[in-house]
C-alpha positions as CSV (number, residue, x, y, z in Angstrom):
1,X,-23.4,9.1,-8.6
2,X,-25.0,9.0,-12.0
3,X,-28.4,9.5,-13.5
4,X,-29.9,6.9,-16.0
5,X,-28.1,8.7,-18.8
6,X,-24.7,9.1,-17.1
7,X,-25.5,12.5,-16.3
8,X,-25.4,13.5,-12.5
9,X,-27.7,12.8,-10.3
10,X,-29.3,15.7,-9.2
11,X,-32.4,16.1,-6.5
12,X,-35.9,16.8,-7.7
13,X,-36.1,19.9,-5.5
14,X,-32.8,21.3,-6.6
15,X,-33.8,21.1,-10.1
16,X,-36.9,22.2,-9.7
17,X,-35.3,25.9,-8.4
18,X,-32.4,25.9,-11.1
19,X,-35.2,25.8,-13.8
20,X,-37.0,28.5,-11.5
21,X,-33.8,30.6,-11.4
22,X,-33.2,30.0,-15.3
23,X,-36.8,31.5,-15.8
24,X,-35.8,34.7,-13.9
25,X,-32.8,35.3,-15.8
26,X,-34.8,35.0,-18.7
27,X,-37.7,37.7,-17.0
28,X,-34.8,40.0,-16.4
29,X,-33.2,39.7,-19.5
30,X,-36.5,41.0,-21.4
31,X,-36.7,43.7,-18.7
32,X,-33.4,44.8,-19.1
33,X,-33.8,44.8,-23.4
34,X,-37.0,46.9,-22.6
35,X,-35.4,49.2,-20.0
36,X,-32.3,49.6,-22.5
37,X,-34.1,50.1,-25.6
38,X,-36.6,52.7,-23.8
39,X,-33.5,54.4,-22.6
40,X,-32.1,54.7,-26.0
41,X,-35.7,56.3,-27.6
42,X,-35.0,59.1,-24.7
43,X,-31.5,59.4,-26.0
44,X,-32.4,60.2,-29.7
45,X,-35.5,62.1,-28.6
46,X,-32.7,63.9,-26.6
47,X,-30.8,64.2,-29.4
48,X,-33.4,65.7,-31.4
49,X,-34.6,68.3,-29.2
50,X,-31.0,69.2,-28.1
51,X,-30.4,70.5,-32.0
52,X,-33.5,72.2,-31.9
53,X,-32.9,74.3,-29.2
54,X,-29.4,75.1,-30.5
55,X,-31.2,76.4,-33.8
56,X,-33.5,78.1,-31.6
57,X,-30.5,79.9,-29.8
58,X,-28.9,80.3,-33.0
59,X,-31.6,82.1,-34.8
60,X,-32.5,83.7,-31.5
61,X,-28.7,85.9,-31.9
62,X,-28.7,86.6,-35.5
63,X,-32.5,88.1,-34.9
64,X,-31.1,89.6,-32.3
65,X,-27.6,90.9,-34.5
66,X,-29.9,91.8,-37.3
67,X,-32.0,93.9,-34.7
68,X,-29.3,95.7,-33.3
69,X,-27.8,96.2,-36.7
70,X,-31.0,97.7,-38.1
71,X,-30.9,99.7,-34.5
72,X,-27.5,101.5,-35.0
73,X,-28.7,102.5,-38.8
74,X,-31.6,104.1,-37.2
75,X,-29.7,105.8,-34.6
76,X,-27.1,107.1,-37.2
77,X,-29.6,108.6,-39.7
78,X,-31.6,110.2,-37.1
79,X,-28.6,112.1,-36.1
80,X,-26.9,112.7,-39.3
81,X,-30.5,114.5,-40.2
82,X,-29.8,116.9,-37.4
């Protein structure tokens, strides 16, 4: 049967909970943007410490190259002075 603008008819009630259900997609829409756009500031902050650390680790193995370098030079003039 049809409403007064040739629409269906459709009970007060029911209505009343498809707004209501409308509203709570909407709620969990904006939840779900927040959750997604917190979870991509972890992934760049991620990002950014993940290259630090590999500077870190580089510079960490040439000081440590440069060191053992600067090691064997010291070992082989104290024995060529012998």
């Amino acid at each position: 049967m049809s409403g007064p603008n040739g629409e269906p008819s459709v009970p007060v009630g029911q209505q009343e909970e498809e707004e209501a259900a409308d509203e709570e997609y909407v709620a969990l829409n904006l939840m779900l943007d927040q959750i997604n756009s917190c979870l991509d500031n972890l992934e760049e902050k991620n990002d950014v410490l993940n290259a630090k650390l590999r500077e870190l680790l580089e510079s960490n193995r040439q000081r440590l190259k440069d060191l053992s370098t600067q090691g064997m030079k010291d070992i082989v003039e104290t024995h060529s002075r012998k």
